[in-house]
C-alpha positions in Angstrom: 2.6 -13.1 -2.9 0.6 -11.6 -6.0 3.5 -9.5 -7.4 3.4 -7.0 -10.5 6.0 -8.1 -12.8 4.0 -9.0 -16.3 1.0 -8.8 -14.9 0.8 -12.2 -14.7 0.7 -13.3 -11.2 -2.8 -14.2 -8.9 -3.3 -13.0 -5.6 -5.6 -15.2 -3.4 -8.6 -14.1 -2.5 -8.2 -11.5 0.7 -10.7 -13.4 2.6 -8.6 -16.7 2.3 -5.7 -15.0 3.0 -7.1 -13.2 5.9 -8.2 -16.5 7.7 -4.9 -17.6 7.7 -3.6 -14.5 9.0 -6.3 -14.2 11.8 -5.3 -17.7 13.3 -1.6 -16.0 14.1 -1.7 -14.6 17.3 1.6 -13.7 17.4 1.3 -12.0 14.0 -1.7 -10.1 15.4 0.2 -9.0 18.3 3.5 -7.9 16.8 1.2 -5.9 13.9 -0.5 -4.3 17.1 2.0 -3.5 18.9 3.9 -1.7 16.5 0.8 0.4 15.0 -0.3 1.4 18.0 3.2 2.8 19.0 3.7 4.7 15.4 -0.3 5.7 15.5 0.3 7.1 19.3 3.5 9.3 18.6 1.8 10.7 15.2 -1.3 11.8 17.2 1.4 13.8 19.6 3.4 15.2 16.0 0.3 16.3 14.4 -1.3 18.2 17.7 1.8 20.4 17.4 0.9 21.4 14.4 -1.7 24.4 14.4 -1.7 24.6 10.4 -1.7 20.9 10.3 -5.3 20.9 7.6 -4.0 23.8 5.9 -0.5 21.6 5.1 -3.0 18.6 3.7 -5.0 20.2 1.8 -1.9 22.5 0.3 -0.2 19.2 -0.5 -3.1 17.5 -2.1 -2.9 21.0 -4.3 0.2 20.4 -5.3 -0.3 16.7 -6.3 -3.6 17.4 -8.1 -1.8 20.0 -10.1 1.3 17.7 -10.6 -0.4 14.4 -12.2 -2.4 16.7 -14.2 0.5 18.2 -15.9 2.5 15.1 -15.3 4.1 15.1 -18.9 5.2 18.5 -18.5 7.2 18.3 -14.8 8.8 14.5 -16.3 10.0 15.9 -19.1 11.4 19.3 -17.0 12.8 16.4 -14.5 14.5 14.8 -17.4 16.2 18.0 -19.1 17.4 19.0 -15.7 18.9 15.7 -14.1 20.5 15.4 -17.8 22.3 18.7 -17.7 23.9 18.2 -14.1 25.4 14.9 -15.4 22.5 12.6 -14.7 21.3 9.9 -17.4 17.5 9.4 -17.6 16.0 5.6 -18.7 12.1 5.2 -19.8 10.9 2.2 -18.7 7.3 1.1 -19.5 6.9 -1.6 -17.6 9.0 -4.1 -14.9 10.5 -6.2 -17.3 12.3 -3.4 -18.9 13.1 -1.4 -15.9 14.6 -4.5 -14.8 16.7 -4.8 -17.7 18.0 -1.5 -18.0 19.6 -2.0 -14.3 20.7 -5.1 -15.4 22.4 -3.5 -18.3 23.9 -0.9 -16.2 25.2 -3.0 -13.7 26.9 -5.1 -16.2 28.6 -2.4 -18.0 30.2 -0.9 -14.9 30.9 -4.1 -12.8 33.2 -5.4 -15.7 34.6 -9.4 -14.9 34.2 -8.9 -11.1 31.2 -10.6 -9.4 28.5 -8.2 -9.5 26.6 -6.7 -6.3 25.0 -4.0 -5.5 24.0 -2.3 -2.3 20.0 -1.1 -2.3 18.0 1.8 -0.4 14.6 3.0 0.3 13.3 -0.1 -2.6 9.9 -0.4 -2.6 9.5 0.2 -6.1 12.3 -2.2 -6.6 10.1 -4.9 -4.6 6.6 -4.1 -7.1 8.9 -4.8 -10.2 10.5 -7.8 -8.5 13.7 -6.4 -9.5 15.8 -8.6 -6.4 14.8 -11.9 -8.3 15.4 -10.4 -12.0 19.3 -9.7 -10.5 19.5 -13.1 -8.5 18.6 -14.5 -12.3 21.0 -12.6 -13.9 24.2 -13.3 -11.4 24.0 -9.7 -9.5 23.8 -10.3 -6.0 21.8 -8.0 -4.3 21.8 -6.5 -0.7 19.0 -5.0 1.0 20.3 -2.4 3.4 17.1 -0.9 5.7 17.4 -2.9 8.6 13.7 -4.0 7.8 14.2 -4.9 4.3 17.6 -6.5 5.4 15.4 -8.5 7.8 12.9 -9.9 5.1 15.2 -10.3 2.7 17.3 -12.8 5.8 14.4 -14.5 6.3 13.4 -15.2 2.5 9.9 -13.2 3.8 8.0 -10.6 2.2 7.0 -7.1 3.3 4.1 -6.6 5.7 4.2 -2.7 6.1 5.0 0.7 3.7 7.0 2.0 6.2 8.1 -0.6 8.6 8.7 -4.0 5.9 9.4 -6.4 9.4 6.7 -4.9 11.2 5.2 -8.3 11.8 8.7 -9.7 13.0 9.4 -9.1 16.9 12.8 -9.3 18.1 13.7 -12.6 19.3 12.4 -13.5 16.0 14.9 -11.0 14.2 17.8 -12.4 16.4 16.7 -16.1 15.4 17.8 -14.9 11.8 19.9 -13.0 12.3 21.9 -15.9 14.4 21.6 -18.5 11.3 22.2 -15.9 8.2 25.1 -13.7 10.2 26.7 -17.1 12.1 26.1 -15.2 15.4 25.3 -18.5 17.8 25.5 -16.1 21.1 23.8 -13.1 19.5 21.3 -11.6 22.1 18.3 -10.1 22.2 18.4 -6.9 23.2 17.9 -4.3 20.5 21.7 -3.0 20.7 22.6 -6.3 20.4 20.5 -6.8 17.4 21.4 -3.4 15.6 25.3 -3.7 16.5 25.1 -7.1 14.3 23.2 -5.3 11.7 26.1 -2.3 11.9 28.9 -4.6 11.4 27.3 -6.9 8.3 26.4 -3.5 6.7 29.1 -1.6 7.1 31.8 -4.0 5.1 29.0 -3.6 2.4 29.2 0.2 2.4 32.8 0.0 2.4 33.1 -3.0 -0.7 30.1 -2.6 -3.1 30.9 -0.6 -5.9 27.0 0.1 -7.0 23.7 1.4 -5.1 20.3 0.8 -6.3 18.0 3.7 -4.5 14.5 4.3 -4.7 13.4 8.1 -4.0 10.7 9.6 -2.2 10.3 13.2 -4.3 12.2 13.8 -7.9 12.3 17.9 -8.4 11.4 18.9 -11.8 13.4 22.1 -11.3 16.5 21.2 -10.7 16.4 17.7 -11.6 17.3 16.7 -8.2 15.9 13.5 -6.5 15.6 13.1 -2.6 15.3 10.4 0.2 14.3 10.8 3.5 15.2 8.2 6.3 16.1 7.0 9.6 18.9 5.0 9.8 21.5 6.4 7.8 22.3 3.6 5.5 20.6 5.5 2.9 23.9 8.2 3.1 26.1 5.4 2.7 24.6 3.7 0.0 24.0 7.7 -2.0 27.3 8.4 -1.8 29.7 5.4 -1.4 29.1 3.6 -4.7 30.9 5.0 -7.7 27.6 4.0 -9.7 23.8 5.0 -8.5 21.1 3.9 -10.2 17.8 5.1 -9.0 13.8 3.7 -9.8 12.0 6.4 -9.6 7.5 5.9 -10.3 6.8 8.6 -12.1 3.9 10.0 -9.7 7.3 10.8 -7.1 8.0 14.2 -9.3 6.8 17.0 -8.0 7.3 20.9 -9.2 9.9 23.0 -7.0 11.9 23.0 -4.1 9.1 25.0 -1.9 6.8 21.9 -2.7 9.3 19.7 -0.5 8.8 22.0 2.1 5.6 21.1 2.7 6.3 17.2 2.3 9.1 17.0 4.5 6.5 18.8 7.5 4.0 15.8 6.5 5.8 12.7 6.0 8.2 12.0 8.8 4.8 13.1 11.1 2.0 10.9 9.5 4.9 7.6 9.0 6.8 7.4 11.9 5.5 10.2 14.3 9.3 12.2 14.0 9.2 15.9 13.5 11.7 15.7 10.7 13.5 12.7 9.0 16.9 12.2 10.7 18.6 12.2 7.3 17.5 14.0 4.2 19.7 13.3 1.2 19.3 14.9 -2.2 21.7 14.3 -5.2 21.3 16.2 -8.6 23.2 14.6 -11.3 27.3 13.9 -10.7 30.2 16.0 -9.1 34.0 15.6 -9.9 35.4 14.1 -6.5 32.5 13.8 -4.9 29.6 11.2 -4.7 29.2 8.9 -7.5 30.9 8.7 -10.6 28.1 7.7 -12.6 24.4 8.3 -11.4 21.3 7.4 -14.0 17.4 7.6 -13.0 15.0 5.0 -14.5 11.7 6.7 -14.5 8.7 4.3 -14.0 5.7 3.8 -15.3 4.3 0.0 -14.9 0.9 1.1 -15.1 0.6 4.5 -13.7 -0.5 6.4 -16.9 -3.2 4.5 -17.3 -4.6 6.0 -14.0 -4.0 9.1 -15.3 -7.4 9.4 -17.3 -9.6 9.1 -14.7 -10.0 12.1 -12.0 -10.9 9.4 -9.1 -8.0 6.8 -10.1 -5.4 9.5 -10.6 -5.8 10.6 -6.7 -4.5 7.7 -5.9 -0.9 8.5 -6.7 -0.7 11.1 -4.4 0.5 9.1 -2.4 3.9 9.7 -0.6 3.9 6.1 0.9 3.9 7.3 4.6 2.0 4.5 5.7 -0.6 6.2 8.1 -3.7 4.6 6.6 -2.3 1.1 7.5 -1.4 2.3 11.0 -4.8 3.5 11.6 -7.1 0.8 9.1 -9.2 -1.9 11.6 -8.8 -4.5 9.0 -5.0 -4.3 8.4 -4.5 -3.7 12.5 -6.1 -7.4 12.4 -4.5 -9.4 9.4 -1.2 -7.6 9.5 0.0 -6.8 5.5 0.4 -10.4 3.9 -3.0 -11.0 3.4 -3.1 -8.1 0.7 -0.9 -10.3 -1.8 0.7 -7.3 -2.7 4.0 -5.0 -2.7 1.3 -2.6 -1.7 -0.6 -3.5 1.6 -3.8 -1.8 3.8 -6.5 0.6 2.0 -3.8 2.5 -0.4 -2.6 -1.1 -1.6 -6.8 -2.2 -1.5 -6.7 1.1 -4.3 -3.1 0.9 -5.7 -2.7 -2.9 -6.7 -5.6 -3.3 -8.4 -5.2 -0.2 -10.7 -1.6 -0.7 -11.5 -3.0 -4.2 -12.6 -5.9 -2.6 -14.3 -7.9 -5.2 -12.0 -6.8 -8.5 -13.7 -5.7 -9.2 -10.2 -6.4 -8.7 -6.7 -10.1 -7.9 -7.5 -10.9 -9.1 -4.3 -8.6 -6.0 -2.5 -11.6 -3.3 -3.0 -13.7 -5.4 -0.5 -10.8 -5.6 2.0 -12.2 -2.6 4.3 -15.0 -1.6 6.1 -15.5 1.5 4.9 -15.1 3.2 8.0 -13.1 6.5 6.7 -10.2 6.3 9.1 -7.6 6.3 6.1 -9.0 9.2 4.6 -8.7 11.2 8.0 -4.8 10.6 8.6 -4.2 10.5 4.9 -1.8 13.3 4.6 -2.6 14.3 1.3 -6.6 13.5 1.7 -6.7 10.8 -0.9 -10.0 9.8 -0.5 -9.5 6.1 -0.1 -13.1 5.3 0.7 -14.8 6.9 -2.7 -12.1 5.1 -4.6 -12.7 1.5 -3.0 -16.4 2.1 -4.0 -15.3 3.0 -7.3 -13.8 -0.4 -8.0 -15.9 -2.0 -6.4 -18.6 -0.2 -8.9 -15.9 -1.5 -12.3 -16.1 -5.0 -10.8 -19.7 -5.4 -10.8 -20.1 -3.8 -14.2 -17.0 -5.9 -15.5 -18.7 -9.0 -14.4 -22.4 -8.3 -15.4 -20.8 -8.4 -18.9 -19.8 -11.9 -18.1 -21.7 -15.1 -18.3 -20.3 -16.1 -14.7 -21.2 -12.8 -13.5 -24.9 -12.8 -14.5 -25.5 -16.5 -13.3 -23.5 -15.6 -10.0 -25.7 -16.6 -6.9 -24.8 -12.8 -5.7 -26.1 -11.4 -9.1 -29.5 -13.5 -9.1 -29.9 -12.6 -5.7 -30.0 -9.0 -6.6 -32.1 -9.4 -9.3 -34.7 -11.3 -7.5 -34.4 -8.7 -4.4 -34.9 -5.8 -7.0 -38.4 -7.5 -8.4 -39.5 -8.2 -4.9 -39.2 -4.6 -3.6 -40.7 -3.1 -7.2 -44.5 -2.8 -5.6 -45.5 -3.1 -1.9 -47.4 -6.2 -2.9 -44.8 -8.1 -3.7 -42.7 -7.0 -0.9 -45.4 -7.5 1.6 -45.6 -11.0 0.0 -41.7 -11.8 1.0 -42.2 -11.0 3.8 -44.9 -13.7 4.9 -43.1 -16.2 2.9 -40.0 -15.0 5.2 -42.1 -15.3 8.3 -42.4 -19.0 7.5 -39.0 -20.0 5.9 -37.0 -18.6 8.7 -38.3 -21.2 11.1 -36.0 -23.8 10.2 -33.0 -21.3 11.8 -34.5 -19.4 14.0 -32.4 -20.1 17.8 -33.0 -18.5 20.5 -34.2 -15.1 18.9 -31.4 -15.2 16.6 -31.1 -16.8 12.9 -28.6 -19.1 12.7 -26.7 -20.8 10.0 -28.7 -19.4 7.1 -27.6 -21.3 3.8 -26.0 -19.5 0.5 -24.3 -16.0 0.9 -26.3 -15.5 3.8 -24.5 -18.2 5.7 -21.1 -16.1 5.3 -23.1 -13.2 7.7 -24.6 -15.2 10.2 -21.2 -16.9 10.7 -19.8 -13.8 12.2 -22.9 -11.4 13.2 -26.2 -11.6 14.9 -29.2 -11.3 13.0 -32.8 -11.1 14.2 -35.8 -13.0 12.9 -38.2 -11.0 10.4 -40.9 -10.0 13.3 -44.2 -11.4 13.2 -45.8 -8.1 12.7 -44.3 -6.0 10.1 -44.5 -1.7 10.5 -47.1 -1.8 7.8 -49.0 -4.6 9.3 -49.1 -2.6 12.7 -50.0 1.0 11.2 -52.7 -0.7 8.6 -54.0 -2.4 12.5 -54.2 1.1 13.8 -58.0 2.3 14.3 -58.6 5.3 12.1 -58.3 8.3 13.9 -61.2 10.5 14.7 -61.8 13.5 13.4 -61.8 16.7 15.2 -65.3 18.2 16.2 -66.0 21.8 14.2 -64.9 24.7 16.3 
């Protein structure tokens, strides 16, 4: 999996990677199973809703008006988490932010074996900060019953929302069985979460340090929040003595009233809920209560470079509610692996390749159809769609400015097409020279296995033979028409 860390890692080419995935059914049924339940109750969540635009558009508001002042609300976030009690950590990049945790850690775990518990990680998984504690000695334990499920099964995460997504459950008790030593484990899902309850909970009770993600930071008070469903999130915010929680720097957002309209949007638009069973929010340390010792490591790892650019910077809006994988024709069919990326479906086609400032995954823009369905459940109208033709646009200038760009059979191709269509002649020309060529793959009405990039379309579609007679050919045929007698 094409990861972030160093910007050093290459993603296969989607269209590989999608091949592979296509030729597992059970992949493609378990991914659409599970969106078409999540996409089915967020249709019922959303028709509640009467103001349900009027939220979308208010929230895109407040994120436009957010990364546009983005220095000034991190820097409010900082002074305020700091005076409740809360420590604040710059990190540019992954390798640092990992080794600030892995500082931390160190100091407060003394000559005991280090572990700590984690919650709501996804940022944890872009920076690849699991394998930067395995190398360091700190063992770390994944506690979202999904994330404890890939990390069992030595996977990687197929979905925003729902990491195991592509996992059913006899497949989750398999692991569970060998990693848990639970030979008569069944299959039922009480069966399953009852296992995951017990291994958990002697965590919760023993680990002495959490590692949380966050899904909003509040500038105003410097407080930072998490929303979930299981309630492991609780145990790992306030059972540890020390927190230490990643935090992008796109998750800050102004004021308390801002949440409101967040926390009507997200648990809707991921999971189809009308509110998150548990919504935890911690703002720096209290004497007897919570943590002993709580420090945020803000993020960056390529987000201010988006910044500049009014079309790049939309894209982190986003709340990571999932909705546009759960709706996207091409993810419902290749499931989130083929993405290479932390980041799957049309925002990860947007996100991954920005973040990497497309030295990578430059094969992600070209991972959709187009079709617009993300845009319509996004719930903070990022306008996937523009964006993936606005990287697609880089691309081609990047590699026009490339000797292996201007010789590319695609690139000639172009070219050629552009001469031929410059004067009717010409074109008129093709096409009789068409007429002819096409012979040789013509079948039954249909052209068949045409050679070159062509070949790649003719593979998968239908494509009728140029016709014999041309529009032009038949109106230039036409006899003139006569002209009307005088009145």
């Amino acid at each position: 999996m094409n990861v972030l860390v160093g910007k050093t890692a290459q993603a296969p080419a989607f269209p590989v990677a999608a091949k592979k995935a296509l030729a597992n059914d059970q992949l493609r049924r378990n991914v659409h199973n599970a969106t078409g339940i999540i996409r089915a109750k967020r249709a019922l969540r959303v028709e509640e809703m009467p103001d349900w635009q009027q939220l979308r558009q208010t929230a895109s508001d407040i994120k436009a008006h957010t990364l546009a002042n983005l220095d000034h609300y991190l820097i409010e976030f900082e002074r305020n988490c700091q005076r409740a009690g809360g420590k604040v950590h710059w990190a540019r990049d992954a390798a640092e932010a990992n080794a600030i945790a892995i500082a931390i850690i160190r100091e407060h775990s003394g000559d005991t074996p280090a572990e700590v518990i984690k919650v709501k990680t996804m940022t944890s998984d872009e920076i690849q900060m699991n394998v930067a504690l395995e190398d360091a000695g700190i063992k770390p334990y994944e506690t979202d019953l999904a994330d404890m499920i890939v990390q069992m099964g030595n996977d990687e995460p197929s979905h925003i929302v729902v990491p195991a997504l592509h996992k059913n459950r006899f497949e989750v008790r398999e692991i569970f069985r060998q990693m848990m030593s639970l030979p008569d484990l069944g299959d039922q899902p009480v069966d399953l979460t009852d296992a995951a309850r017990h291994y958990l909970r002697e965590k919760f009770l023993r680990v002495k340090i959490g590692v949380s993600g966050a899904n909003f930071a509040i500038a105003s008070t410097g407080a930072v929040c998490v929303v979930e469903s299981e309630g492991n999130g609780r145990m790992c915010l306030t059972m540890p003595d020390v927190l230490i929680s990643l935090i992008g720097i796109e998750k800050v957002i102004p004021t308390f009233d801002d949440l409101e309209v967040f926390l009507q949007l997200l648990p809707r638009s991921a999971t189809g809920e009308r509110m998150n069973p548990y919504n935890s929010f911690w703002t720096g340390v209290t004497p007897g209560d919570g943590p002993r010792a709580f420090h945020v490591i803000l993020l960056d790892n390529g987000r201010t470079a988006l910044l500049h650019d009014e079309r790049e910077r939309e894209t982190l809006a986003c709340i990571r509610c999932g909705a546009c994988l759960n709706a996207c024709p091409v993810y419902r069919e290749t499931g989130g692996h083929a993405y290479g990326s932390i980041y799957s479906g049309p925002i990860g086609a947007i996100l991954s390749p920005q973040l990497q400032s497309l030295e990578h995954s430059r094969s992600l823009p070209y991972a959709s159809s187009l079709c617009g369905a993300c845009y319509e459940v996004c719930p903070v109208k990022i306008n996937i769609p523009e964006t993936l033709i606005h990287l697609r646009g880089k691309i081609v200038r990047e590699d026009q400015g490339k000797l292996s760009g201007i010789l590319s059979p695609e690139n000639i191709a172009m070219k050629i097409v552009a001469k031929v269509f410059l004067t009717h002649q010409r074109y008129e020309v093709a096409q009789r020279l068409a007429r002819t060529g096409q012979l040789v793959f013509e079948r039954r009405g249909q052209l068949t296995n045409l050679p070159g990039l062509a070949g790649a379309w003719t593979k998968s579609r239908d494509l009728r033979p140029v016709p014999q007679q041309s529009f032009r050919d038949w109106w230039k045929s036409r006899s003139a028409p006569s002209k009307p007698e005088n009145m």
